[in-house]
MARLO-211149 format. One record per residue (C-alpha): chain; x, y, z negated; residue number from 1. Coordinates in nm, 2 decimals. Example, Ala and Ser with C-alpha at 12.3 -4.5 7.8 and 13.67 -1.06 7.14 Angstrom:
<chaine->A, u->1.23, v->-0.45, w->-0.78, num->1> .
<chaine->A, u->1.37, v->-0.11, w->-0.71, num->2> .
END
This chain:
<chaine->A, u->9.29, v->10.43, w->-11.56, num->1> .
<chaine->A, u->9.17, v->10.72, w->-11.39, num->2> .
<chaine->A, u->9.25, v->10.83, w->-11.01, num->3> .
<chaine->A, u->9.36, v->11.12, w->-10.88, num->4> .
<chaine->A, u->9.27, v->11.24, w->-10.53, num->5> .
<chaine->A, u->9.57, v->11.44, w->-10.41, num->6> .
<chaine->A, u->9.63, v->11.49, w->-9.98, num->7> .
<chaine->A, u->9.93, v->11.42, w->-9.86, num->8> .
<chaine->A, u->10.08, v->11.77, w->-9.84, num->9> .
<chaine->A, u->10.04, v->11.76, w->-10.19, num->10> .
<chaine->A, u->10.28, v->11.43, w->-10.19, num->11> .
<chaine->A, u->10.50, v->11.55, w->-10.02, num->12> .
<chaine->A, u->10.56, v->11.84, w->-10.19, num->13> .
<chaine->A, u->10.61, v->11.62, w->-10.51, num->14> .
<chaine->A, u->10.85, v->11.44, w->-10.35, num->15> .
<chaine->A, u->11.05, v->11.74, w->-10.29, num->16> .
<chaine->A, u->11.06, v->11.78, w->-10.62, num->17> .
<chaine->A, u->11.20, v->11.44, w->-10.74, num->18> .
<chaine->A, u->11.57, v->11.42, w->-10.85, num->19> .
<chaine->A, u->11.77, v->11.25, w->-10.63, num->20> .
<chaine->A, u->11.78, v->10.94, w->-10.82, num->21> .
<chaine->A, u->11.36, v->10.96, w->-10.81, num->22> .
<chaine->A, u->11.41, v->10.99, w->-10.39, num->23> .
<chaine->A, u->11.58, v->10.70, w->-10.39, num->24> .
<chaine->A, u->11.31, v->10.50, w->-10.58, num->25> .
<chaine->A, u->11.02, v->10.67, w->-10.36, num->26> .
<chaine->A, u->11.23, v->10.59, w->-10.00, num->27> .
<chaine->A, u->11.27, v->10.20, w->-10.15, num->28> .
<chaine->A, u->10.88, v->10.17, w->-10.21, num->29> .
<chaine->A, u->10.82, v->10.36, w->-9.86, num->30> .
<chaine->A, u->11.04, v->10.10, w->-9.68, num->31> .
<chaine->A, u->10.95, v->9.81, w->-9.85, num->32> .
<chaine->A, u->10.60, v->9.82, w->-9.75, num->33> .
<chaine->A, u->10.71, v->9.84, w->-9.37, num->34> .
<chaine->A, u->10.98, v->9.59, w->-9.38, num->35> .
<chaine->A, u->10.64, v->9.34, w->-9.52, num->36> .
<chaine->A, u->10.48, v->9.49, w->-9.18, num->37> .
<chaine->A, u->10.73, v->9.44, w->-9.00, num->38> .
<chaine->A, u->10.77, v->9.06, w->-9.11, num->39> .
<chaine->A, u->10.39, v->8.99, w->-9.13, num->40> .
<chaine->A, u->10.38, v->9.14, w->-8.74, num->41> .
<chaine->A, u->10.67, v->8.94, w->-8.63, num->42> .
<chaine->A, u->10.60, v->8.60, w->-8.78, num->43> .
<chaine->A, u->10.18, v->8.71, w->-8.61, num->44> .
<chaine->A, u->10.32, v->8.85, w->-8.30, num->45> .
<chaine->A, u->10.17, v->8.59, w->-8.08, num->46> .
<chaine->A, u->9.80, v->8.57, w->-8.25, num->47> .
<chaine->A, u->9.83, v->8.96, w->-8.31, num->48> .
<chaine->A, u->9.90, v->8.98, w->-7.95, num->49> .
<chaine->A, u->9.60, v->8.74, w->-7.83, num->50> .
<chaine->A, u->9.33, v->8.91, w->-8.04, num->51> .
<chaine->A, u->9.48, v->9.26, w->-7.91, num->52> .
<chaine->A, u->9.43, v->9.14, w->-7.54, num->53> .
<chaine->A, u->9.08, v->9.01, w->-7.65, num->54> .
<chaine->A, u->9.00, v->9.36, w->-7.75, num->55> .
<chaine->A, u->9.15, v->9.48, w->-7.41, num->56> .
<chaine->A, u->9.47, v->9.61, w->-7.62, num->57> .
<chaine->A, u->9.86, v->9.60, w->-7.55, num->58> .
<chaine->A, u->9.97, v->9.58, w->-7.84, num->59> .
<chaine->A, u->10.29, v->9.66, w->-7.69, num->60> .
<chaine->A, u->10.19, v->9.97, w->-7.59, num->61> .
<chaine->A, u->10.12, v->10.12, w->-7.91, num->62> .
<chaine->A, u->10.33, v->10.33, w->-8.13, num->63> .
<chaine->A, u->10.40, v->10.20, w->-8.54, num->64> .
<chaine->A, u->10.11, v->10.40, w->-8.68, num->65> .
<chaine->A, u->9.90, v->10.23, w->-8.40, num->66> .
<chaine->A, u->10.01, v->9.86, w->-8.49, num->67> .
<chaine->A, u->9.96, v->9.89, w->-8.87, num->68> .
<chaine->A, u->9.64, v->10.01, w->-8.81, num->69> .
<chaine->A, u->9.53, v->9.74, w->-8.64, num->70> .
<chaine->A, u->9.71, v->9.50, w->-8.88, num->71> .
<chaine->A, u->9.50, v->9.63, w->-9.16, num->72> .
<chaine->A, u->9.18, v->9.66, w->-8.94, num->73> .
<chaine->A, u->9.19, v->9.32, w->-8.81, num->74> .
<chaine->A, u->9.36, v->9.14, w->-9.18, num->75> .
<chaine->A, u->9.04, v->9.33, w->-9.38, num->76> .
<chaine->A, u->8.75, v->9.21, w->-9.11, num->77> .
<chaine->A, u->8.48, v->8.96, w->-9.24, num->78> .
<chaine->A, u->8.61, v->8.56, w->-9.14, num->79> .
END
């Protein structure tokens, strides 16, 4: 199946347009995704927290967008 490039204005934007019942749908995906952050950063907290201080990081310290970057960054890095 083809993609389709589209920015995130663009999402948005669609998402305006959903009927409510569609909203719903799209706000369960959204928040399903970060409630499997937040578990995957909670059960990790203590090994996310050593390799941040390894990296000279506090993890504490950063906002959401911050931590599931470095989530991703450090669960997609070569073993």
């Amino acid at each position: 199946m083809p993609t389709i490039e589209v920015n995130d204005e663009q999402i948005l934007r669609c998402l305006d347009q959903l009927s409510p019942e569609g909203k719903k749908a799209a706000m369960r995906k959204l928040l399903g995704g970060l409630e499997r952050l937040d578990r995957l950063i909670n059960k990790n907290r203590e090994m996310i927290e050593t390799v941040c201080s390894s990296r000279g990081v506090d993890f504490a310290k950063l906002t959401e967008e911050e931590r599931e970057r470095l989530v991703d960054a450090i669960l997609h890095e070569p073993a």
